[in-house]
mmCIF file of the C-alpha atoms, coordinates in Angstrom:
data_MODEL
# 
_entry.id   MODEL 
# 
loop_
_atom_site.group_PDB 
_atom_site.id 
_atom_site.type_symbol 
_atom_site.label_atom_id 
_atom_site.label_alt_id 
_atom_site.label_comp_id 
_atom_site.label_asym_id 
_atom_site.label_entity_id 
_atom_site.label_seq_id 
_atom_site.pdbx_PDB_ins_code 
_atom_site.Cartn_x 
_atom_site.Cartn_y 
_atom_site.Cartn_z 
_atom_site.occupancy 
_atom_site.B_iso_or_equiv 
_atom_site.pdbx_formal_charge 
_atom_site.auth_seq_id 
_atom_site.auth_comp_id 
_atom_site.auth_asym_id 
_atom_site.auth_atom_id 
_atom_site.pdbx_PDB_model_num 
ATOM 1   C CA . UNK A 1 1   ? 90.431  107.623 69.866  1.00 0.00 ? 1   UNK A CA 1 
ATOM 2   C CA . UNK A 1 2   ? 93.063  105.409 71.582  1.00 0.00 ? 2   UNK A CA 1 
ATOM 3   C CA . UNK A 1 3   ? 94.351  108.599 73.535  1.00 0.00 ? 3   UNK A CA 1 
ATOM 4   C CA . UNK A 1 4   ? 90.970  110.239 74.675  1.00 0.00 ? 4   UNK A CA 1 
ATOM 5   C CA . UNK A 1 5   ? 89.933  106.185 76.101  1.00 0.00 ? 5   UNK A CA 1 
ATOM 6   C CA . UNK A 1 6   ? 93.766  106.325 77.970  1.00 0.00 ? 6   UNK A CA 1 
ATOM 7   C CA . UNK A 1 7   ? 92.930  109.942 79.125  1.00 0.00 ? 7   UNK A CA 1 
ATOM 8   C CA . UNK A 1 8   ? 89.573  108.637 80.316  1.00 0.00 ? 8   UNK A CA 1 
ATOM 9   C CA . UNK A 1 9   ? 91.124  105.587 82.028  1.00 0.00 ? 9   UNK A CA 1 
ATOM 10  C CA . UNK A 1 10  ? 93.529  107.806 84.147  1.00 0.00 ? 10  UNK A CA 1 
ATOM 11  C CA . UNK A 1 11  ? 90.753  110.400 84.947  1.00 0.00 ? 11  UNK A CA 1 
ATOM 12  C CA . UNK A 1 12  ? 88.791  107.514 86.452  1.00 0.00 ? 12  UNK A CA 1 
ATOM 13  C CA . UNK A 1 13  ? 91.443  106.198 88.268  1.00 0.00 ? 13  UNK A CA 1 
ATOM 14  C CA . UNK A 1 14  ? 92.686  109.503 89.478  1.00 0.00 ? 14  UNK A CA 1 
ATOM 15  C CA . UNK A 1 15  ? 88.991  109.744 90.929  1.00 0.00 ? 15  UNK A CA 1 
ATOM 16  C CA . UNK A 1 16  ? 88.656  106.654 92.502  1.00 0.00 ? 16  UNK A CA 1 
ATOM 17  C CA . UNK A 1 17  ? 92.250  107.450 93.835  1.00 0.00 ? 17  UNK A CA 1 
ATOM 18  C CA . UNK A 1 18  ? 90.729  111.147 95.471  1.00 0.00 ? 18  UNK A CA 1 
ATOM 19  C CA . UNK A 1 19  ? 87.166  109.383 96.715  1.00 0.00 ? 19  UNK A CA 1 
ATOM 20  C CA . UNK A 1 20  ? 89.055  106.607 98.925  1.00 0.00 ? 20  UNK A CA 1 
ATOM 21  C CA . UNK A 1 21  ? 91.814  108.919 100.125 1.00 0.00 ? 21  UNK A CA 1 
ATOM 22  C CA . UNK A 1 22  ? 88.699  111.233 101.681 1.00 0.00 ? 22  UNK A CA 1 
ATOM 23  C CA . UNK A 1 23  ? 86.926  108.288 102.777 1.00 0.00 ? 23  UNK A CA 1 
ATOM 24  C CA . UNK A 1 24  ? 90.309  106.951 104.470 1.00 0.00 ? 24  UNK A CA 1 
ATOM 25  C CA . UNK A 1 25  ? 90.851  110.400 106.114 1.00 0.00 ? 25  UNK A CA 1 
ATOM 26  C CA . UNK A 1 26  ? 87.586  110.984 107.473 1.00 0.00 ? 26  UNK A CA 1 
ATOM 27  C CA . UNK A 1 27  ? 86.903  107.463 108.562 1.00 0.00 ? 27  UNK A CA 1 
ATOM 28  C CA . UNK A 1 28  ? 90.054  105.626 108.954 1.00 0.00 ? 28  UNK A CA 1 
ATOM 29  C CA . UNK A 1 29  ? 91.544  103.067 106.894 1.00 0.00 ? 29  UNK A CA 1 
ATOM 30  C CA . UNK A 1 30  ? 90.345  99.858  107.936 1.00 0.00 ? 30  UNK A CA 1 
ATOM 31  C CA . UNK A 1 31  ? 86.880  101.238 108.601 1.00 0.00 ? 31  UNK A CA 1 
ATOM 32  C CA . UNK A 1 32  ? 86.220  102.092 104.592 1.00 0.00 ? 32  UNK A CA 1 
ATOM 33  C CA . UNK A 1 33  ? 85.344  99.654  102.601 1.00 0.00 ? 33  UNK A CA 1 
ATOM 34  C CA . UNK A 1 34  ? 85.623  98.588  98.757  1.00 0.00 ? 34  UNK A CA 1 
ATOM 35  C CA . UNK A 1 35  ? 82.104  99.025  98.752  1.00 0.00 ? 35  UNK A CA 1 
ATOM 36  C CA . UNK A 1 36  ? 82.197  102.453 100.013 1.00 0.00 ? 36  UNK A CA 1 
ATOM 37  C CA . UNK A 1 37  ? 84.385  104.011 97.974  1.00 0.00 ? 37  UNK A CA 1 
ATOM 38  C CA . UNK A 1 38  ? 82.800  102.216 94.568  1.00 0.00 ? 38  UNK A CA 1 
ATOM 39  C CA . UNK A 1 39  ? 79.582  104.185 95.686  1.00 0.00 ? 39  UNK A CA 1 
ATOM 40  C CA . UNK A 1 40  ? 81.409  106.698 96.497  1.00 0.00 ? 40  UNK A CA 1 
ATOM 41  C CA . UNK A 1 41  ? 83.232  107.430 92.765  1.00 0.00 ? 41  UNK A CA 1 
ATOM 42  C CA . UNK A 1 42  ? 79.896  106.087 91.323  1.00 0.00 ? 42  UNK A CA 1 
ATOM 43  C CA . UNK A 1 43  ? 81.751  102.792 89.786  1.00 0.00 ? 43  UNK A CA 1 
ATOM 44  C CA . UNK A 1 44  ? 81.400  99.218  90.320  1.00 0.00 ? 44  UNK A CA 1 
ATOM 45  C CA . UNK A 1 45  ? 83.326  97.366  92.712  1.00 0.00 ? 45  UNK A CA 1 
ATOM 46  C CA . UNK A 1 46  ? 85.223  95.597  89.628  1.00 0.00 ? 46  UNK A CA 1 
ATOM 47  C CA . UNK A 1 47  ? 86.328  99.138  88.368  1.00 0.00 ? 47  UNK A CA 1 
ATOM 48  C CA . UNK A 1 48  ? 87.961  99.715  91.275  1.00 0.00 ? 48  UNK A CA 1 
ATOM 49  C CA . UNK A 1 49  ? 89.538  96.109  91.653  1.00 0.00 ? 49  UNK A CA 1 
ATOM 50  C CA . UNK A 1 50  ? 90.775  96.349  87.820  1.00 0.00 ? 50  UNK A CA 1 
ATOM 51  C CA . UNK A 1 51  ? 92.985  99.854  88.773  1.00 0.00 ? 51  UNK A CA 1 
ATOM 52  C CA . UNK A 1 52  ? 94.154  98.529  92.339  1.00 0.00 ? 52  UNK A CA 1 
ATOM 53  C CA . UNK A 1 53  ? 94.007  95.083  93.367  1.00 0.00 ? 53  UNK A CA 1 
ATOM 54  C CA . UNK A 1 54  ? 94.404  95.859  96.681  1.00 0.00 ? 54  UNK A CA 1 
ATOM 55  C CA . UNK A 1 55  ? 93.135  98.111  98.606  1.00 0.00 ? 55  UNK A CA 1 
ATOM 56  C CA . UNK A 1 56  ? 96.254  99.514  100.613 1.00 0.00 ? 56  UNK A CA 1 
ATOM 57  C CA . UNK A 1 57  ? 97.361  100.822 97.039  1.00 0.00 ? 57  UNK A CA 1 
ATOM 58  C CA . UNK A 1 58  ? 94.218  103.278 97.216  1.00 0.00 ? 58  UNK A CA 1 
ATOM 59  C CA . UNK A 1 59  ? 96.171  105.136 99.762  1.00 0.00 ? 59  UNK A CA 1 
ATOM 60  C CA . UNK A 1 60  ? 99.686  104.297 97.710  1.00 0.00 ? 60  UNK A CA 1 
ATOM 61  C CA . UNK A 1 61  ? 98.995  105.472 94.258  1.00 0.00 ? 61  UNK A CA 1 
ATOM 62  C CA . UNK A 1 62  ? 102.204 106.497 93.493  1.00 0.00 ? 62  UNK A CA 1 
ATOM 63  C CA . UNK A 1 63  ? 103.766 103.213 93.232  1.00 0.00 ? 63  UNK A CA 1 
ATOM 64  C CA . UNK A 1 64  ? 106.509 104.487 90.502  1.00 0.00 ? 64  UNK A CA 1 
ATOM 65  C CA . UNK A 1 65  ? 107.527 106.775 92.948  1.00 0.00 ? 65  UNK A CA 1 
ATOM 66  C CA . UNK A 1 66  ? 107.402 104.191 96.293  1.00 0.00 ? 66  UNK A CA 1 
ATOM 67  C CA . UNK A 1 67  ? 109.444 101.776 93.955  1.00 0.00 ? 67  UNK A CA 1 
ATOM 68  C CA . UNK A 1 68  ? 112.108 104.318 93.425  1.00 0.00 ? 68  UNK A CA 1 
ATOM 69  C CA . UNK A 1 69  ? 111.561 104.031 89.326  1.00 0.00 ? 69  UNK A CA 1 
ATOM 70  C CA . UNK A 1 70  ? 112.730 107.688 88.845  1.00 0.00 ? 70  UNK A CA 1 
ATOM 71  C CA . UNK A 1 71  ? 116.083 106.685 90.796  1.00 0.00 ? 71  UNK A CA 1 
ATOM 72  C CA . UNK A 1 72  ? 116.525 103.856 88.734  1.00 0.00 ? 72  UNK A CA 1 
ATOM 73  C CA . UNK A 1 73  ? 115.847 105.854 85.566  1.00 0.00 ? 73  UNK A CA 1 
ATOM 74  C CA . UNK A 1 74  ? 118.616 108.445 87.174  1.00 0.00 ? 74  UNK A CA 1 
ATOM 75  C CA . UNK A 1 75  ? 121.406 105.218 87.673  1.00 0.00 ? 75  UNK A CA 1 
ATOM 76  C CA . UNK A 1 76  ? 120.885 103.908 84.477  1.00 0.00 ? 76  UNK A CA 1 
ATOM 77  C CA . UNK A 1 77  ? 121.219 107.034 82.390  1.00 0.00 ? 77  UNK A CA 1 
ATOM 78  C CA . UNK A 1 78  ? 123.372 108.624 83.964  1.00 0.00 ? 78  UNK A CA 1 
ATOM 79  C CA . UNK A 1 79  ? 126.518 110.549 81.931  1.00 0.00 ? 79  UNK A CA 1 
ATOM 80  C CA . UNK A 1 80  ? 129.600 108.423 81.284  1.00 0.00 ? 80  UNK A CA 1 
ATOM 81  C CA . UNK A 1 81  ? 132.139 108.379 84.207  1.00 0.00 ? 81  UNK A CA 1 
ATOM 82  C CA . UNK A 1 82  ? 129.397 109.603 86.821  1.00 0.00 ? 82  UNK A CA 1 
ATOM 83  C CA . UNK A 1 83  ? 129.097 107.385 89.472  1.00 0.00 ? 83  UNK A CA 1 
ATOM 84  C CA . UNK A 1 84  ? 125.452 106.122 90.618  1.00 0.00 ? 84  UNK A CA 1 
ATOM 85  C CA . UNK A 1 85  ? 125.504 108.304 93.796  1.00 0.00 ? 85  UNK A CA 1 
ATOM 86  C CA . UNK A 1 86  ? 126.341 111.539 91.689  1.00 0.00 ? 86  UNK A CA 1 
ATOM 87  C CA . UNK A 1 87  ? 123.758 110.445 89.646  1.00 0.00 ? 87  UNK A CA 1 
ATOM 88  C CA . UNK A 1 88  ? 121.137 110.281 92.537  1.00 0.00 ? 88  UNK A CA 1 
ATOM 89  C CA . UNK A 1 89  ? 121.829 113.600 93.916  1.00 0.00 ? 89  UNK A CA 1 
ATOM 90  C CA . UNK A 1 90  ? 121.047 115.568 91.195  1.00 0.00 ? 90  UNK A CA 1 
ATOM 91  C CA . UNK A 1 91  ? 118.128 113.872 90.665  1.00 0.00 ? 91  UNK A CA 1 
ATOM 92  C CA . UNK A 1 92  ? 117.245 114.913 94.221  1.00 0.00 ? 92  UNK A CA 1 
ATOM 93  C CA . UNK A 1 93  ? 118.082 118.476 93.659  1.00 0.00 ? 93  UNK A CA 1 
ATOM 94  C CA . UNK A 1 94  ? 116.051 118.921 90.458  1.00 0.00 ? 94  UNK A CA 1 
ATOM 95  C CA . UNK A 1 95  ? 112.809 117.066 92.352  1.00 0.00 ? 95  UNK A CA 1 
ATOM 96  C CA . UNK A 1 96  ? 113.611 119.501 95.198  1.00 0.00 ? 96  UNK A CA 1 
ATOM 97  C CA . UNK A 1 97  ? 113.480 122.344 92.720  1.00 0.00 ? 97  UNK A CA 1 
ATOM 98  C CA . UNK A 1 98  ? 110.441 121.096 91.318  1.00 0.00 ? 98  UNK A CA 1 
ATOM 99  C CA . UNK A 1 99  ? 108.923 120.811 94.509  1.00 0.00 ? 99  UNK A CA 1 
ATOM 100 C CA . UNK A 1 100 ? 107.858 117.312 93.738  1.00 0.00 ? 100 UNK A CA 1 
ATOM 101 C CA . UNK A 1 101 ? 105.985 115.401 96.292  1.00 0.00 ? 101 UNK A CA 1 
ATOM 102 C CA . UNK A 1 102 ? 109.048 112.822 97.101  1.00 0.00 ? 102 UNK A CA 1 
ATOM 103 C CA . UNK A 1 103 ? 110.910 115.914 97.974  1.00 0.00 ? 103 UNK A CA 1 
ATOM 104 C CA . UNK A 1 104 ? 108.845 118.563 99.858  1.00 0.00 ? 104 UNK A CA 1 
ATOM 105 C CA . UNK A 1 105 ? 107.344 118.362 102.959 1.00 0.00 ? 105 UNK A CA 1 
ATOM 106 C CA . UNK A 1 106 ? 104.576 120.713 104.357 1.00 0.00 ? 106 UNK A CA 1 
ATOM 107 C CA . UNK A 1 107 ? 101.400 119.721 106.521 1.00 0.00 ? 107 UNK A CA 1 
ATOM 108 C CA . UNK A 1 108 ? 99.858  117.404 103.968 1.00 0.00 ? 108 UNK A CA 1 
ATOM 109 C CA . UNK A 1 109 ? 102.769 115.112 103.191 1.00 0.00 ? 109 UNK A CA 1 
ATOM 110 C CA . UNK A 1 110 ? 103.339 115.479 106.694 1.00 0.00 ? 110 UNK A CA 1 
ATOM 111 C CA . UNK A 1 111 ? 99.495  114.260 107.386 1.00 0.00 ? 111 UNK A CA 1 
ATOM 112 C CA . UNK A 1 112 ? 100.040 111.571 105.052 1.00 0.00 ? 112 UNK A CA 1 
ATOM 113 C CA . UNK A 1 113 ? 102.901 109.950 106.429 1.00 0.00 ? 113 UNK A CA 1 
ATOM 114 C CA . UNK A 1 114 ? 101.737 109.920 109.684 1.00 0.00 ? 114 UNK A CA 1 
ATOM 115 C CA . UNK A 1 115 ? 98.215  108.243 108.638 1.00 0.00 ? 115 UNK A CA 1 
ATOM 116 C CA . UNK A 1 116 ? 100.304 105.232 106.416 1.00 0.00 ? 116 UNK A CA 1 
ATOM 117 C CA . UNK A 1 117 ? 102.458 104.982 109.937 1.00 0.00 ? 117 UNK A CA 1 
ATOM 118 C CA . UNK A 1 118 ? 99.331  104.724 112.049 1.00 0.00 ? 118 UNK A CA 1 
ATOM 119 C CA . UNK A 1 119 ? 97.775  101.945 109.825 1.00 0.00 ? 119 UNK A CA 1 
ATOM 120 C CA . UNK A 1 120 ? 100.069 98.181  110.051 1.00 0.00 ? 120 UNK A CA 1 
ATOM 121 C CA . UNK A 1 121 ? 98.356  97.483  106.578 1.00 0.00 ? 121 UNK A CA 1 
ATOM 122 C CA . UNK A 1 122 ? 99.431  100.002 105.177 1.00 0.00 ? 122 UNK A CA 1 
ATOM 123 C CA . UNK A 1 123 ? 102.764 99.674  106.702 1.00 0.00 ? 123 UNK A CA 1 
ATOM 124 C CA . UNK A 1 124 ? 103.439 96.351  105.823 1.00 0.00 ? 124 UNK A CA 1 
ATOM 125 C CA . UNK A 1 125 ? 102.536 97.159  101.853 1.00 0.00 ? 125 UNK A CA 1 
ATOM 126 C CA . UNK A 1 126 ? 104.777 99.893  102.154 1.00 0.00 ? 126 UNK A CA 1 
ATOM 127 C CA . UNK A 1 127 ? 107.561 97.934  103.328 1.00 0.00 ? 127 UNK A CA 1 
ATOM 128 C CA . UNK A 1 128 ? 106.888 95.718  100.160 1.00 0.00 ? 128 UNK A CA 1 
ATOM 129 C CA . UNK A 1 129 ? 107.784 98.300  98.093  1.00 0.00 ? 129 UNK A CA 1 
ATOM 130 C CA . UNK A 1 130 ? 110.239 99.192  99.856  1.00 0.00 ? 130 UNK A CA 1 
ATOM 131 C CA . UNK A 1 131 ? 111.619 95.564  99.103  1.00 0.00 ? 131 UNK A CA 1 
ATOM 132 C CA . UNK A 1 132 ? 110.584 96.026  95.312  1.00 0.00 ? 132 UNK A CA 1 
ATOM 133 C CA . UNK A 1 133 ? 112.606 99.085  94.914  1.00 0.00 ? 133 UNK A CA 1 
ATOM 134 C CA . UNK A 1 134 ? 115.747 97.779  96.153  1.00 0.00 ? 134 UNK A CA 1 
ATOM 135 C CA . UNK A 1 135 ? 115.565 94.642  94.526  1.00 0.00 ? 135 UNK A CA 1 
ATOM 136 C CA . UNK A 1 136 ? 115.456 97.322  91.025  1.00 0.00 ? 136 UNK A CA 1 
ATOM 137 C CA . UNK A 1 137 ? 118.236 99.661  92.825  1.00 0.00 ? 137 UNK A CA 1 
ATOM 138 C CA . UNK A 1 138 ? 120.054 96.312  93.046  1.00 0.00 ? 138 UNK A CA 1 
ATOM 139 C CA . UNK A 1 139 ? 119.902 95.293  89.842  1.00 0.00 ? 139 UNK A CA 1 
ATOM 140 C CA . UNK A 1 140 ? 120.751 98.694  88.540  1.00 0.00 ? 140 UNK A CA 1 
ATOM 141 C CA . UNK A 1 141 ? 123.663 99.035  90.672  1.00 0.00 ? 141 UNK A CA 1 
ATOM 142 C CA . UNK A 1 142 ? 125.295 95.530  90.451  1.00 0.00 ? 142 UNK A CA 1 
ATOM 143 C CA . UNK A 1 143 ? 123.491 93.607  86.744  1.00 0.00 ? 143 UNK A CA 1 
ATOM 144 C CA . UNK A 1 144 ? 121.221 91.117  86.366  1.00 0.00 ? 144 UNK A CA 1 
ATOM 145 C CA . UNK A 1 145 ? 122.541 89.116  89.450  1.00 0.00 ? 145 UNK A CA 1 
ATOM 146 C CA . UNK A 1 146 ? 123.915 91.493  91.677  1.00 0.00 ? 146 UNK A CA 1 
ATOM 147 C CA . UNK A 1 147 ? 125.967 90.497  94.337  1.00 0.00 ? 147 UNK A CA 1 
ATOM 148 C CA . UNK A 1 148 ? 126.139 91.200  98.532  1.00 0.00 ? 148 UNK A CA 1 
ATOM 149 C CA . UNK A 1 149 ? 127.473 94.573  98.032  1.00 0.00 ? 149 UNK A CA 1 
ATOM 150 C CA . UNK A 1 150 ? 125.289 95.877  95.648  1.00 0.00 ? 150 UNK A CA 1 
ATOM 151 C CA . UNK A 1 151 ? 122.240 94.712  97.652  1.00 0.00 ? 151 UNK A CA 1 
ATOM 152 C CA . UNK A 1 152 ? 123.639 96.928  100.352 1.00 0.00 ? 152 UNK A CA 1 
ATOM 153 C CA . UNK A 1 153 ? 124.072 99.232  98.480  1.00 0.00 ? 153 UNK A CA 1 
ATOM 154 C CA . UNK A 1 154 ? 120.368 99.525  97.603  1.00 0.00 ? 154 UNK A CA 1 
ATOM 155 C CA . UNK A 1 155 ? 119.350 98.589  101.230 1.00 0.00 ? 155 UNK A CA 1 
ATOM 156 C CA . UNK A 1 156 ? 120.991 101.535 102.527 1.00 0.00 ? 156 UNK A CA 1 
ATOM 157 C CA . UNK A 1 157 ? 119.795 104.263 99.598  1.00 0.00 ? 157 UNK A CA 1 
ATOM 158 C CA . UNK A 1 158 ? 116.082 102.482 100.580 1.00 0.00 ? 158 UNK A CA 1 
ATOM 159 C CA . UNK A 1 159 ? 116.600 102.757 104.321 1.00 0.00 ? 159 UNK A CA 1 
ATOM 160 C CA . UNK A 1 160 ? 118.343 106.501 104.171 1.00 0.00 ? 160 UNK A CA 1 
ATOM 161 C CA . UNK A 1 161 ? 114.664 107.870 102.332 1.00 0.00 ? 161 UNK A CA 1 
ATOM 162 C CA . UNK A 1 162 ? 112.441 106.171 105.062 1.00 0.00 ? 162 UNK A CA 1 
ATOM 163 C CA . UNK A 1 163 ? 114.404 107.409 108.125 1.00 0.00 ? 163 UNK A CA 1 
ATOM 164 C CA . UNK A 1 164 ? 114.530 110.763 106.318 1.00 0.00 ? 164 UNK A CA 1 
ATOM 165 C CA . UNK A 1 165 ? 111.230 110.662 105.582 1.00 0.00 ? 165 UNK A CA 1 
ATOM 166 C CA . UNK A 1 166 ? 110.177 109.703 108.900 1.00 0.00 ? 166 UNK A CA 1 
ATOM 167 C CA . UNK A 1 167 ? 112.587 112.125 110.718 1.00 0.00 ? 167 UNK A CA 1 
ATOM 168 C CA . UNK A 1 168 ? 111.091 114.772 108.886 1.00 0.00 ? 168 UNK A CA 1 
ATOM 169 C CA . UNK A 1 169 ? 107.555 113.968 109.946 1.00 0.00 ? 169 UNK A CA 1 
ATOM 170 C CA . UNK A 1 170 ? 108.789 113.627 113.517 1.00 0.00 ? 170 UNK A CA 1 
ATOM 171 C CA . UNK A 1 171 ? 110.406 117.533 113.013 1.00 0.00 ? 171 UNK A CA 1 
ATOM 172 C CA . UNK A 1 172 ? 107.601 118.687 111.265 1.00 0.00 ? 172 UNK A CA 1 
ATOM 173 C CA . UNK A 1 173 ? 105.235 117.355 114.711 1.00 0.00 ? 173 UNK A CA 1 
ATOM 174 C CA . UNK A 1 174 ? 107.629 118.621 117.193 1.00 0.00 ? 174 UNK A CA 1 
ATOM 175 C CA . UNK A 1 175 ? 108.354 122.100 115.626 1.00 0.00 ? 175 UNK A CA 1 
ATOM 176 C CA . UNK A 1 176 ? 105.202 122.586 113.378 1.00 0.00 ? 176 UNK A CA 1 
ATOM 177 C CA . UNK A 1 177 ? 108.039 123.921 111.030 1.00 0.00 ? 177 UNK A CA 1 
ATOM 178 C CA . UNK A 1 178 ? 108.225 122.741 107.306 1.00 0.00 ? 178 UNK A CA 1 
ATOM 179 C CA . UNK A 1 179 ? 111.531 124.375 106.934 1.00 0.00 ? 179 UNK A CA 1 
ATOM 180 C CA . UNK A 1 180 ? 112.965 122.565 109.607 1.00 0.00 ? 180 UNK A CA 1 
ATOM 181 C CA . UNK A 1 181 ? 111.174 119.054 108.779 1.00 0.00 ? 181 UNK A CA 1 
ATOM 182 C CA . UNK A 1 182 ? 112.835 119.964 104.773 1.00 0.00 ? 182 UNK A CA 1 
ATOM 183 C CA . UNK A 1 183 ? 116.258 120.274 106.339 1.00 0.00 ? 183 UNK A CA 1 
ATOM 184 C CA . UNK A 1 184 ? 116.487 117.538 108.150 1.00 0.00 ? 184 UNK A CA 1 
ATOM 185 C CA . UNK A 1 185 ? 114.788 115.330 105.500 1.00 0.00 ? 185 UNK A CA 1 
ATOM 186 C CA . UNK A 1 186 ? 117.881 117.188 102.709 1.00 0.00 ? 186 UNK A CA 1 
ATOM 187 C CA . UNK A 1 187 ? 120.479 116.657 105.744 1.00 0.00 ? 187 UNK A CA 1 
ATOM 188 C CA . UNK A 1 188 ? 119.791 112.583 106.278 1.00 0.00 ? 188 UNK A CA 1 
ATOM 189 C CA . UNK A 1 189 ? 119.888 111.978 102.304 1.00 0.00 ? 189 UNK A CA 1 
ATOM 190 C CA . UNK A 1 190 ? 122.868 113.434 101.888 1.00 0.00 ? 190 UNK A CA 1 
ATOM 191 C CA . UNK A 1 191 ? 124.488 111.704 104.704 1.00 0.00 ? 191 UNK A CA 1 
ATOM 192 C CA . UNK A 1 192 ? 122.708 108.383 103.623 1.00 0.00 ? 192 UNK A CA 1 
ATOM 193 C CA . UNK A 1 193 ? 123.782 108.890 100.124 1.00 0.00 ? 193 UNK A CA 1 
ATOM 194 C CA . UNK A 1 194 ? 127.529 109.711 101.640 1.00 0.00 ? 194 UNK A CA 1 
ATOM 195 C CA . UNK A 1 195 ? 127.824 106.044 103.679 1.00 0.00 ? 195 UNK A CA 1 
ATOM 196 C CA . UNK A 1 196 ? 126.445 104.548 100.463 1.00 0.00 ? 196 UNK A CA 1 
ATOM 197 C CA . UNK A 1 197 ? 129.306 106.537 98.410  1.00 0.00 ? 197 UNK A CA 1 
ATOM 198 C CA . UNK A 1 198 ? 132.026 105.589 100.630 1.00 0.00 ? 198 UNK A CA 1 
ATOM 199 C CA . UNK A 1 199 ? 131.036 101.700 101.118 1.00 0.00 ? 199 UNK A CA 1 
ATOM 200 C CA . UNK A 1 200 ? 131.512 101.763 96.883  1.00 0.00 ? 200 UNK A CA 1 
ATOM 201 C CA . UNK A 1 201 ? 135.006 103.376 97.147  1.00 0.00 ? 201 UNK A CA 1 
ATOM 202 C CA . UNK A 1 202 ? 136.227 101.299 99.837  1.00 0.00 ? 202 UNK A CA 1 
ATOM 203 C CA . UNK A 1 203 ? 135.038 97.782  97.792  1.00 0.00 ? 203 UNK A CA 1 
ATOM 204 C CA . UNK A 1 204 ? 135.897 99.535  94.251  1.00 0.00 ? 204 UNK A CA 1 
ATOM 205 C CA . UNK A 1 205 ? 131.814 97.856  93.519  1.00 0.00 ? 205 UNK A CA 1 
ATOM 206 C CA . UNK A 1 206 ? 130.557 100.805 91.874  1.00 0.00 ? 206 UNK A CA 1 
# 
């Protein structure tokens, strides 16, 4: 019983999810209201508020994956004697064998990136979880309390996936090429994760 009301509870967010993501699309963000999409997914405004409390997370559902959990997951069970970094690039290469969303890029990640860019509300919760999920790479890195160089640590793994993710969308709308935009996104990560690699040899840190 338990499991078909949890399997309900994510098929009713996963709707609401799909209705305001059209609505955004066709109409624009700030145009669409909580209102619309409710009547949209055939819920009451409530339902909507008690899956996202606000409405920029509509559009950025996959908060596990904007808050960098899987990385963290990667860091903190990682084999004995690999280092973080190591850690974090295999994780990338099994999501880019996967084909996961984090790590593909065609016309429709493409499409989505550029909409969240267009939209400073959007932006700006973006760049909250952005701040979330190096806080947690922080922590992961350096303890409970981690110091300067752990925090830059996590800055820079944070800041290396958005510039590769929006170089990639810039590629992708010069060259109309996702095999292009995917090697340039692969190309930045590794040379992110590389500066990030060296700053923990040089200070011993991690």
């Amino acid at each position: 019983m338990g499991e078909r009301r949890e399997s309900k509870k994510r098929e009713t967010r996963q709707r609401i999810s799909d209705v305001a993501t059209e609505l955004f699309f066709a109409h624009g963000f700030e145009a669409v209201t909580l209102d619309d999409i409710a009547g949209a997914a055939n819920v009451s405004r409530m339902t909507v508020f008690n899956y996202f409390p606000r409405k920029e997370d509509l559009m950025l559902d996959r908060q596990d994956d904007l808050k960098l959990v899987f990385f963290r997951e990667a860091i903190r069970t990682r084999p004995k004697g690999q280092s973080p970094i190591a850690a974090l690039r295999v994780l990338v290469g099994k999501l880019r064998e996967q084909k996961h969303p984090f790590a593909r890029f065609d016309r429709h990640t493409a499409g989505f990136w550029r909409f969240v860019a267009a939209s400073p509300s959007l932006e700006a919760r973006l760049r909250e979880l952005n701040d979330e999920a190096a806080e947690g790479l922080a922590i992961e890195l350096g303890g409970p309390k981690p110091d300067g160089v752990a925090r830059l640590a996590a800055g820079m793994i944070v800041l290396t996936l958005r510039t590769a993710r929006q170089d990639a969308v810039r590629v992708f709308d010069r060259a109309g090429s996702a095999k292009k935009a995917n090697a340039v996104f692969f190309a930045l990560i590794d040379q992110g994760f590389a500066a990030v690699e060296s700053l923990g040899a040089a200070t011993q840190a991690f």
